[in-house]
N, C-alpha and C positions, 0 to 999 in steps of 0.2 A: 617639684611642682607645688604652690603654696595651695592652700586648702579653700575651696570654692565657698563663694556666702551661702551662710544656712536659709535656705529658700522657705517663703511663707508657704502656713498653710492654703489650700486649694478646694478645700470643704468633701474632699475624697471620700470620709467617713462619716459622712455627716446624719446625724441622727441615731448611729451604728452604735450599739451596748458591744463592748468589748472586753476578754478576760485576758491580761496581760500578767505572762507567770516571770519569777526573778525580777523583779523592776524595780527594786533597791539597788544604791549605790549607784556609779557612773558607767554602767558598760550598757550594753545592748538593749539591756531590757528597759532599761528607764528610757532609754532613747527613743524606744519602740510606744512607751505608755506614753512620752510627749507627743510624738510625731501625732499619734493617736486623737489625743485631745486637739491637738493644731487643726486636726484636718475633720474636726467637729464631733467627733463620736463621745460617751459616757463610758467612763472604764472603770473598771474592778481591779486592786492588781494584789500581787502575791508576792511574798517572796519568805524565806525562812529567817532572816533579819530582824526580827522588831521594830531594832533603833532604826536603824536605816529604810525601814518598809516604812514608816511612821515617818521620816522628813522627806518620801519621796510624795508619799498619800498629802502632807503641805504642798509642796512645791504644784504639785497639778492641781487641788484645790486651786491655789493663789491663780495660776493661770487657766483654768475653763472659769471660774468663778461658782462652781457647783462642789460640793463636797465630793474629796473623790474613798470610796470604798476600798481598807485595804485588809486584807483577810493572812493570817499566817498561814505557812503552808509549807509543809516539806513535802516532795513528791514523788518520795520515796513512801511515804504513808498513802494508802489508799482513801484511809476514813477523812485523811482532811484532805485531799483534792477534791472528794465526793463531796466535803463541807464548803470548799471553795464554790463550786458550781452553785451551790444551794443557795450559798448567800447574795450569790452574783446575780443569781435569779430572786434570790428576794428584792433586794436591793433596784435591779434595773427592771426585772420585769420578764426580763428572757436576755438571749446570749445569740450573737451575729456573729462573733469573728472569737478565736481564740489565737493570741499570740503564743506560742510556746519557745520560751526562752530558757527554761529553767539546766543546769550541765555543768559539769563536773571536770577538771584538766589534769592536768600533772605530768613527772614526768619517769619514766621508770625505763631499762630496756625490758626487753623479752623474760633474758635469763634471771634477770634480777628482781622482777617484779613480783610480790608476793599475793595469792589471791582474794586478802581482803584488799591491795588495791584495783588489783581488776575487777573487782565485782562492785566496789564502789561507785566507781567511775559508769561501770553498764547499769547499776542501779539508777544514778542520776538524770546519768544522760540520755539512755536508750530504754531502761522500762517506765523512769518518771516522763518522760515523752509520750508515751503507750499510754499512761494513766490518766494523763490531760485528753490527748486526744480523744481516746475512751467515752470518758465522761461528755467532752463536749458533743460525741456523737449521737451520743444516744437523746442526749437532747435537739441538737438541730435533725437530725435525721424525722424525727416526731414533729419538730414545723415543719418542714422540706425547705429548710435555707439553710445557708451558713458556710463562710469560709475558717480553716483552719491553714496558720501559716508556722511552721516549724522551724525551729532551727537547726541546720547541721553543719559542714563543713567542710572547705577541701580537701582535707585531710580523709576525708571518705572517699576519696577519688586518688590520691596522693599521698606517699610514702615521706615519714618524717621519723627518724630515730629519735627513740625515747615515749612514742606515741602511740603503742600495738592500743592499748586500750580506750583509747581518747578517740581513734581513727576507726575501732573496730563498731565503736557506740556509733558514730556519727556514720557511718557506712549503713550501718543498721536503722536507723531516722529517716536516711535515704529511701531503704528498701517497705519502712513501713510506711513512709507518705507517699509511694507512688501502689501500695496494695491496698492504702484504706481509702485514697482515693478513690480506686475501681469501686470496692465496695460502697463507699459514699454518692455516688455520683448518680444512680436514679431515684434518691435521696432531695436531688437540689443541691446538696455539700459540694462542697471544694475543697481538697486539702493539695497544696504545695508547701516547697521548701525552703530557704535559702541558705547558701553557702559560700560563708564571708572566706577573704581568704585571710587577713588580720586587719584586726580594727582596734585600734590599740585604746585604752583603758586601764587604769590604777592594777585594775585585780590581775592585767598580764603580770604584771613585775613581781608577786607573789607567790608565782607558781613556774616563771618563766625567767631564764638569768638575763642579764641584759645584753650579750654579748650574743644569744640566742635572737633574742628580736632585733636586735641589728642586722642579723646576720638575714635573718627572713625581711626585715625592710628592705633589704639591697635588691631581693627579687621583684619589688613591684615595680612597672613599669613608671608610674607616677613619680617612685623614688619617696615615697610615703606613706605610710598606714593608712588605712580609711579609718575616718573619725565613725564613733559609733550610731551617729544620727544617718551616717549615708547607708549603713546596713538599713536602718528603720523607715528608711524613705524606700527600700525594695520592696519589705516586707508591708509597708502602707500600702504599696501598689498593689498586692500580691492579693490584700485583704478588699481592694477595692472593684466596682463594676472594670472597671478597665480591663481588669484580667480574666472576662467572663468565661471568656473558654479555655483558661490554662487549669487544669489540673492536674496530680500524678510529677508533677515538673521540680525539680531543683535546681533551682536560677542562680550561677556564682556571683559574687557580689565580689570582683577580685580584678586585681591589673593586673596579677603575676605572670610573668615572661613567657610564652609556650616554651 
């Protein structure tokens, strides 16, 4: 199936201060801070790159036409997520939506994997998720708005060798966007999920052999990867009115075969 036209924005976020984490380089996350600015909102965005957090903070400048804020951030560190937020609310004013993109891959079996890679990979993926959301809570909790849209994976739901701790994080992102929902939710908060099932991107082929994503291309029913804007176009949704009463939810973003 050839790849659908990239649909314009629809002003879905329109006016909406938003913090979009990893949005360096071409995968999710940048896809997520375009979709973002398309559909009219002011973004903040993160990522632990420099160079590349620095030509993506160009790229969406040139397209909203407003400078866009872009803060370094490992989130694995506590002190600079807590810094992230701070600037994001200097800078916009206050925080509506938090994209949480930020996760860590690879590939290792069971027997063979060594605990500084699993602990890595839970570092990244599942307590730097905890630390974004965190922070964003405690600030929208105190206005009584705000969505939180996370990223996880089918691989939380579905077995894949080589993936005990890639699978075990994103199970985990599951379990905590559907517990900080409850607790968010007489709040005004929303927090959901989404869970791509591949959305192919530069940074798969460096952690992933190619012979592997073939192999997971054959499962999609489309007979092709999702480009990483059709993930950002769920996760738009996710952050928008439309979704008023979804919370607690992990929405696949996948064609793969039952």
């Amino acid at each position: 199936m050839t790849i659908p036209p990239y649909p314009q924005g629809r002003g879905l976020l329109k006016g909406r201060k938003v913090v979009v984490t990893a949005a360096a380089g071409g995968g999710i996350g940048f896809a997520v801070a375009k979709r973002c600015v398309e559909e009219g909102a002011q973004v903040t965005i993160s990522d632990i790159h420099e160079r590349r957090l620095s030509a993506a903070a160009e790229k969406l400048t040139e397209l909203s036409g407003q400078p866009t804020t872009a803060v370094l951030c490992d989130v694995c560190d506590e002190a600079q997520v807590q810094r992230l937020f701070e600037v994001a609310i200097e800078k916009m004013g206050h925080v509506d939506v938090l994209m949480n993109n930020a996760g860590l891959g690879g590939t290792a079996t069971v027997v063979e994997m060594t605990d500084a890679q699993w602990d890595k990979v839970i570092d990244v993926s599942l307590t730097g998720t905890m630390r974004c959301v965190r922070a964003a809570l405690r600030h929208m909790q105190a206005r009584g708005s705000g969505v939180v849209v996370n990223n996880a994976s089918v691989l939380g739901w579905r077995a894949q060798e080589g993936q005990a701790h890639y699978a075990a994080a994103k199970a985990g992102v599951m379990a905590l966007t559907r517990c900080a929902a409850v607790e968010a939710a007489k709040y005004g908060v929303r927090v959901n999920a989404v869970a791509p099932s591949l959305a192919m991107h530069p940074f798969l082929y460096k952690v992933t052999s190619a012979e592997v994503l073939e192999e997971l291309t054959s499962r999609e029913a489309f007979g092709r990867a999702a480009e990483p804007w059709e993930v950002a176009n769920v996760m738009a949704f996710l952050a928008s009115d439309y979704s008023s009463y979804m919370t607690g939810e992990v929405v696949a973003v996948s064609s793969q075969r039952a």
